[in-house]
Structure formats: structure tokens, C-alpha cells
N, C-alpha and C positions, 0 to 999 in steps of 0.2 A: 250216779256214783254214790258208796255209799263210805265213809268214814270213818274208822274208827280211830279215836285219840288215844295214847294213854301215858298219864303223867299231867305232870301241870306245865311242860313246856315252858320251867324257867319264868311261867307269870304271864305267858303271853296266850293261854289258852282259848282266851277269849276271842282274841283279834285272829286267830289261826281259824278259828270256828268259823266266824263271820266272813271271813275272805273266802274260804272253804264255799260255804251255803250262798255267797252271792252266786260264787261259780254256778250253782248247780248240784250240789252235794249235800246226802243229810246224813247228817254228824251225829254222833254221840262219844260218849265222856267215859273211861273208867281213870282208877287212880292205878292201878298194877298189873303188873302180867299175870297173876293169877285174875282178876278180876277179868282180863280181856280176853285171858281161854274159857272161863266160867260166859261170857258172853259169846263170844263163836261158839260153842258148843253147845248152847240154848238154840243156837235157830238163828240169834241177831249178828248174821251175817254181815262182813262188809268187802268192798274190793279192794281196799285201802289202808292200811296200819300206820298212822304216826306216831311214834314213840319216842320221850324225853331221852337223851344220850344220856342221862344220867340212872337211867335204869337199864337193869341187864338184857343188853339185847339179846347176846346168842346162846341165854339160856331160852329167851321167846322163839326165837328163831327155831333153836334144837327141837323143843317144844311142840312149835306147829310142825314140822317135821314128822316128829315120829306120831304125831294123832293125823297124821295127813291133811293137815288144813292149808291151802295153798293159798296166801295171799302176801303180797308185795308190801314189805316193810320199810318205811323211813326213818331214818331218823331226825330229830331236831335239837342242836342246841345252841347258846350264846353266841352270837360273833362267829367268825372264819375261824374256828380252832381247827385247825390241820391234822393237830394227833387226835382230835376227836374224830374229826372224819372220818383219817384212815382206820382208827380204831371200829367204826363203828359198823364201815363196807367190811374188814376184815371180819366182823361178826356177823355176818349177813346180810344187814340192811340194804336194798338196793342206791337208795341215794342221803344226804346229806343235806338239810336243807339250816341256813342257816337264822337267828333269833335276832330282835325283834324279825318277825314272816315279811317278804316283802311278797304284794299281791301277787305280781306275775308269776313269780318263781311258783308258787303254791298252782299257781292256774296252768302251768307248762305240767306240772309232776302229773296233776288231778288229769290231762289230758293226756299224757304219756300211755299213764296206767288205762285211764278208757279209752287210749287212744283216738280214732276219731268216731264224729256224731256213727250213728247206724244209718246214715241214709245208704240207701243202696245208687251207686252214680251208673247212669247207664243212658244209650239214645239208640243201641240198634233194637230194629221193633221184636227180636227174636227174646233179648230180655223185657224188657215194654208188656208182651203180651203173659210172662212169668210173674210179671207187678202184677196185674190188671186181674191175673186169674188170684195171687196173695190178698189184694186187699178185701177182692170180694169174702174170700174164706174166713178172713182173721177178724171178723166178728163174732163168728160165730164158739162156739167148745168143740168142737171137733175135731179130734188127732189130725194131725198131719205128718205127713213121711218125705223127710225131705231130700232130693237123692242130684246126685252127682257127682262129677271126678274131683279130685282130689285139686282143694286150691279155686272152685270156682265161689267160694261165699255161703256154705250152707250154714254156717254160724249167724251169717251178717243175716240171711234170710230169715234166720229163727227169729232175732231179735227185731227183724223187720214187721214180721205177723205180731210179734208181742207188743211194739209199740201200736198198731195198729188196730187192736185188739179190745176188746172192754175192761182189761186185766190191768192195760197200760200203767195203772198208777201202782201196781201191785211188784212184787217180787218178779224177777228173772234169775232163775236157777240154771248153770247149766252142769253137765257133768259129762268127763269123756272116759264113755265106756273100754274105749281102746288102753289107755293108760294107768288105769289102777288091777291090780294083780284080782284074779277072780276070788279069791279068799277073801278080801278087804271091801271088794264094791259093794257086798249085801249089807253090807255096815255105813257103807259111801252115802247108802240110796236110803236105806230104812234106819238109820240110827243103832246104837246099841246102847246097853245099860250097863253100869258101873261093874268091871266084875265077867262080864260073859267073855273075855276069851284073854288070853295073855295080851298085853298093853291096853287093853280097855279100862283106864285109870279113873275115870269118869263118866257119868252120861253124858251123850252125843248126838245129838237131832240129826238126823238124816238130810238129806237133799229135800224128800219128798216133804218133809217139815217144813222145812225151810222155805218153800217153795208155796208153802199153803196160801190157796187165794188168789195168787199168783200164774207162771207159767213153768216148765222143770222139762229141763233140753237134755233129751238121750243124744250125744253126741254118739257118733259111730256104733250102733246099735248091735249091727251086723256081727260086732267084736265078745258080745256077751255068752256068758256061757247056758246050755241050757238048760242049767238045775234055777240057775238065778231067773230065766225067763219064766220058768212056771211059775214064780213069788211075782213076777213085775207082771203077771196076765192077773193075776188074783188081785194087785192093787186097782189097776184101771179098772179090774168089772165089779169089784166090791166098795172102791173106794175107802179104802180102809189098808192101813200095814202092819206090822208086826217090828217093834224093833226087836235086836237082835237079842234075846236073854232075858224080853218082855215076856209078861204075863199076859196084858190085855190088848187088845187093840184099839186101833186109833185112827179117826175117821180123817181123811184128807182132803181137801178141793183143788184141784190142781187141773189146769192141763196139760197136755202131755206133747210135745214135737219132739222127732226124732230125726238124725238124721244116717246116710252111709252111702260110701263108694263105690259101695256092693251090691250086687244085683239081689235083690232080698228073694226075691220069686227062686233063682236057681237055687240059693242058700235053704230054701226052704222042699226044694224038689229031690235035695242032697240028703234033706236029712239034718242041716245043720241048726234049722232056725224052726220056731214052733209055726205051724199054719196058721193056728185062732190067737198067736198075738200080731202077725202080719196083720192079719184085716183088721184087729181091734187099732192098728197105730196108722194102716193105709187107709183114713176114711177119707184123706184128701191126699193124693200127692202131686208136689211143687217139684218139679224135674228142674234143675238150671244146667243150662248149657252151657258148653265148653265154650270159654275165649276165642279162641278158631272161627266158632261157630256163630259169633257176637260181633264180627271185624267192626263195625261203626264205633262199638266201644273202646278199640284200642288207644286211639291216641288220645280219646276223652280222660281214660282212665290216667295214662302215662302224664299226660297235663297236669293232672289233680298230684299222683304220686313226685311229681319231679317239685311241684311248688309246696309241699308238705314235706320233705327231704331238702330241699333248700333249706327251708326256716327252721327244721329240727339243727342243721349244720351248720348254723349262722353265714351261709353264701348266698351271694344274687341266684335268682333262678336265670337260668338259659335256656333257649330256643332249640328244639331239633334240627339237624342239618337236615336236607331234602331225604338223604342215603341215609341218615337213621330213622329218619319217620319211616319209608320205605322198606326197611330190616325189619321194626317192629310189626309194620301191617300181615309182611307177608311170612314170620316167625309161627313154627309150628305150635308154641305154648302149652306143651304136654303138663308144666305146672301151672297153666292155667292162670287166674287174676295175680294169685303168690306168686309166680316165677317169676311174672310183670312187674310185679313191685320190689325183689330184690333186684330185678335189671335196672328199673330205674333208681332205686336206692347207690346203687355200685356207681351208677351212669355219674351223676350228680358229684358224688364224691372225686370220679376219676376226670373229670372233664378238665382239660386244660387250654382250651381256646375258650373263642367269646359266643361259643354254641357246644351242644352234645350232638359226638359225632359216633361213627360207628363203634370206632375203637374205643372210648370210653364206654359203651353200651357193654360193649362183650359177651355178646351171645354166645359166640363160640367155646367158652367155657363149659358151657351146659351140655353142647355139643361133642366137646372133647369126653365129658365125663363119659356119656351115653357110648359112645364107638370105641375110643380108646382107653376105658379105665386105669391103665396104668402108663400112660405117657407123665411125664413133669414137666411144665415150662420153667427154663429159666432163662429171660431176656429175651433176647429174639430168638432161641436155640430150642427145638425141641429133642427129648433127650429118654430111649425106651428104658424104663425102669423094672424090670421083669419081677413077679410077683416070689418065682419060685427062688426059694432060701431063704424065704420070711416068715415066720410063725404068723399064725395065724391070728393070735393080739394084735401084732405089728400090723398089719394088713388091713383089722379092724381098725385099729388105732390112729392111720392114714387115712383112712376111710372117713372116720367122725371128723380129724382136721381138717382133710378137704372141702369135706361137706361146709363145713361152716366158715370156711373162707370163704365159699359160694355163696352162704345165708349171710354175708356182713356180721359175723357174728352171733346171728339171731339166733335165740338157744331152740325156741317153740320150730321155727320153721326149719330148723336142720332137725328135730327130732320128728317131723313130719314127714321130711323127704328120706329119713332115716328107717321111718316104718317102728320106733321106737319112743318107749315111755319119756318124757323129759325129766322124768325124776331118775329114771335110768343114763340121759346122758349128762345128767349133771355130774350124777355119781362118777360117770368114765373121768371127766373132764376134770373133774376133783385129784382123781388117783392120776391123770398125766401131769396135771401142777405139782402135786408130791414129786413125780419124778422127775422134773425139773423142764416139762417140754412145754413149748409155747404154745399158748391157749388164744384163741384170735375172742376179743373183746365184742362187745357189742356195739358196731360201728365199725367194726378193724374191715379194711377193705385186705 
């Protein structure tokens, strides 16, 4: 986890720093928000933004915004100020942390944001023997491709080969190719200079910079366009990029994991994907199987998830009933590990006896989407809502809320079951708060 302060936190800079790095976190210090885009745009990367309430958040916010820098903002200030808080969420900042720091609170945030360790939890031997084939490679510099459906952990994988790896103490870059607009990623990956194109206000280190030494994760590969694949075949085989409006070039050490849902071999028999960068990024590939295909792991994993979902909600954890252990083993799990974890996220919250039972699980929602997409429940009642005489906003519009009454809120994984940017469904969700309709929270069951 890496930190970034900025401000003097009211005096308490110090103690913030120090609670921060016992955690696990290495910290660094600017005094302004100009100073802290002058530092993300150098390279010195972090996951983590704390920033004094008394400097201007969502001029920073706007800021990172329009340079595309995505990282999670807090704010801190004196005491329980209320109107600071909500001032502060209302400018962007994800959470509110309040002055003098107290440890835990700063150790919940710092664990939120990294969510949890990267171990990969598994016992059936069908992931076992996808370890055992990881740990042997990830010594090694050799690309690897890392491939499967949608939801089974190829992120977790990537950073699994990283930590595993001789790089370990180095950077982990990741980038997803699916989500930034093809005009913008060759700036994403290779940097640009002050000047080469409208909104380039600054110079900008790229991914591949930032990554130097380190490891730099083509998330969704498959999604790149392929004017930009002939520039990312010349970096791997020359090691060396070009930023964007640069003169000279500039040597980089990196390696390279990629990963996609997509069958890269047909993408490439199509036409759509270049052949000599396939083999330059397939020198190794990590297949992980479907959940379906891993049954040993379900109730391991749903264990781990229900008692990580308890303590996030401050309630006792509870026991599966027979009939929901039972639901989950034999659950088809087309979303995979993800669809697992928002069933038991929902589960946890809905449960109203002294165990989770079927009907708090609620698989059949998933269920309902898939066969009947425009049914509506309300209460016991099911009730056909017919699609036609609704604009097609509408339709979409229903679509995003559904969805994310399904993901508990979750912005990432409703933009992933969405097949959409999350800076795209922020945008929607923005413009349906203007219009006055209710947005389900993160948590909102």
C-alpha cells in the first residue's frame, strides 16, 4: 500500500504517517495539491490520497479527473465536524477520517482501499495444481497471459506471480485496457509531454514508467486497439517507449502480465489481435478455472467472504443452514468467485435468523435477471413490466439500477457485469442524482 499525504493534517502528520507504516504502508509527504499532481504525474504513484479538509478537495478531485489519475481520496480533519464531513464526501473524497488519527480507523481505510492480503484461498486440487504451475513461473521475467471467465481472480493471479516473483519489493502497475477510451490509453501506458494534445497540462509518466523495475498488468488485453498493439509489441521487444509528443526515447525494465476473457488465439485468427504480440505476452499461460469447475472451494471461499462481510458490517458472523450450503455447492456461478462474494455480501446483510438461509442468499435474483429481464419484484408479488413504451434511456437507466442493487452497491463490479467503463457508470449515476432518482449506495442491499 502506498500513501500519499497531503497538507499537515492539522499537526498530526506525523502520528498519521507512523500508524500508516506500521500498517504496512510507505508514505510520503507533499504540502499542496499542486505538489501531489506534480507527484503522481512523476511516476510516484500511490493507492491512497489523504488530504487535509482544509485544502481544496474537489478542485483535486476534478483535477485527478480530467488527467485520468484514479485513486481514492480521504479526507482528514479536527474532531467529528459533520459539516466538514459532508462537505468533504460532497467534494469527492471517499471517506472522512477524523483528527487526532485513531489507529484502527486508519488500518480499516488502508485495508478497505487494499482490500484484502492477495493470497489466493483455495483447497480444490483443480486450482492447487494453477498455484503450483504460478509459483514455478513467477521467478522467472517471462510474460505470462493470464486467461479466464469473467470473475474468476485474474487480477488476484497477477499480483499473486508479483508477490512471488524477484520484483516483489518493486512496483505493481496495473492498467485496464477495457476502460480507458482508445485515444487516451497510449498516454495511459507511455506518458505524454506537456503540450502534445488538448488537456495535456503537464508531463505525465506513463504506466510503463511507473512500473519500471517492477511488474505492469495489461488487464483485459484482448480490448486494445490495434494501432496501439503495434507501439506495445515495440516496447516489450526493444524495451524502450516513446512518450506521447517525446523526442527521445526511453529505456524501461518491466515485466509484463496480461490478462482476458477472450479467447486470444480466435481474436487473432479474426484478424482482431496481432499474432507476434500473442506469442511475445503467451510465453507462459495461467488458465484459471471456473468456480463450477473448483466445487472444494466453494464453501471455503463463502466462509472467508461471510466472516470478512460480517466484520466490514459490524454483525456476528453466522452459520450456513444445511439448504444453503447445499444452494451454493450446486449453483451454476456464471460470475464466478465475484458473483460468490456479492451472494454472500447480500446473504450476511439479509439474514434474519441465527444462521444464513436460502432466502437470505438469494440466488434467484441472478436467476430472475438471466430468464426474465423485465419481471419486478415487489413483496411476495411478481409483477410483468413490459419493456415496450420506454425509451431506451429508461430501459438503460433500469438496467444500471438493477444491476447494482444486485452488486450491493458496488460501483467496480456493476460496471463489470455491465460490460462498461466505471468512469462511464459513474457519469450515468451522476446525471440520475441530478435527476432526482435513487442511487443504491455502497452497502445499500
Amino acid at each position: 500500500m502506498r500513501l500519499l499525504i497531503v497538507g499537515d493534517l492539522e499537526g498530526h502528520i506525523s502520528t498519521a504517517g507512523k500508524i500508516a507504516i506500521s500498517r504496512g504502508a510507505k508514505v510520503s509527504h507533499v504540502d499542496s495539491v499542486d505538489e501531489a499532481l506534480a507527484a503522481l504525474r512523476s511516476g510516484r504513484g500511490a493507492e491512497l490520497l489523504m488530504i487535509d479538509v482544509k485544502l481544496d478537495i474537489g478542485d483535486l478531485v476534478e483535477r485527478l479527473a480530467s488527467e485520468r489519475i484514479s485513486i481514492p481520496v480521504v479526507a482528514c480533519g479536527i474532531g467529528t465536524n459533520a459539516d466538514a464531513a459532508v462537505e468533504s464526501i460532497k467534494a469527492g473524497a471517499k471517506e472522512y477520517i477524523p483528527l487526532p488519527p485513531d489507529a484502527d480507523l486508519i488500518a480499516a481505510v488502508l485495508e478497505a482501499v487494499a482490500e484484502e492480503s492477495h493470497t489466493i484461498i483455495h483447497r480444490d486440487p483443480a486450482m492447487s495444481a494453477v498455484i503450483t504451475l504460478a509459483e514455478k513461473i513467477a521467478p522467472s521475467e517471462a510474460s505470462v497471459l493470464i486467461t479466464g471467465e469473467s470473475g474468476t481472480g485474474k487480477e488476484l493471479m497477477a499480483r499473486h506471480l508479483h508477490n512471488k516473483s524477484k520484483r516483489a519489493g518493486q512496483q505493481f502497475v496495473a492498467v485496464n485496457c477495457a476502460a480507458i477510451p482508445e485515444n487516451l490509453l497510449e498516454s495511459e501506458l507511455f506518458g505524454h509531454e506537456k503540450g502534445s494534445f488538448t488537456g495535456a497540462v503537464a508531463r505525465r509518466i506513463g504506466k510503463f514508467e511507473e512500473a519500471n523495475g517492477g511488474t505492469l498488468l495489461l488487464d483485459e488485453i484482448s480490448e486494445m486497439h490495434p494501432r496501439l498493439q503495434a507501439k506495445l509489441l515495440r516496447a516489450i521487444q526493444e524495451r524502450e517507449i516513446d512518450r506521447v509528443g517525446g523526442a527521445q526515447p526511453i529505456s524501461i525494465d518491466v515485466r509484463i502480465l496480461a490478462t482476458s476473457n477472450r479467447n486470444l488465439e480466435q481474436a487473432v485468427s479474426e484478424g482482431d489481435f496481432r499474432e507476434d504480440l500473442f506469442f511475445r505476452l503467451n510465453v507462459v499461460n495461467v488458465d484459471l478455472p471456473p468456480l463450477r469447475e473448483r466445487p472444494a472451494d466453494i464453501m471455503l471461499l463463502a466462509e472467508f467472504f461471510s466472516k470478512k462481510y460480517a466484520k466490514a458490517n459490524g454483525v456476528d458472523k453466522k452459520p450456513f443452514s444445511a439448504d444453503a450450503e447445499q444452494r451454493l455447492r450446486t449453483h451454476p456461478w456464471r460470475g464466478n468467485v465475484r458473483e460468490l462474494e456479492n451472494a454472500i455480501h447480500r446473504s450476511v446483510l439479509l439474514a434474519q435468523e441465527d444462521e444464513i438461509d436460502t432466502a437470505a442468499i438469494m440466488l434467484n435474483m441472478s436467476e430472475r435477471s438471466a430468464t426474465a429481464g423485465s419481471t419486478a419484484v415487489n413483496g411476495d408479488e411478481q409483477a410483468s413490466v413490459p419493456m415496450v413504451g420506454k425509451t431506451v434511456a429508461e430501459v438503460e437507466r433500469d438496467l444500471i439500477i438493477e444491476t447494482l442493487h444486485h452488486c450491493l452497491g458496488n460501483r467496480t463490479h456493476a460496471a463489470n457485469i455491465l460490460g462498461i467503463s466505471i468512469r462511464t457508470l459513474r457519469n450515468k449515476l451522476k446525471q440520475y442524482t441530478q435527476e432526482g432518482i435513487p442511487v443504491p449506495m455502497p452497502g445499500a442491499s
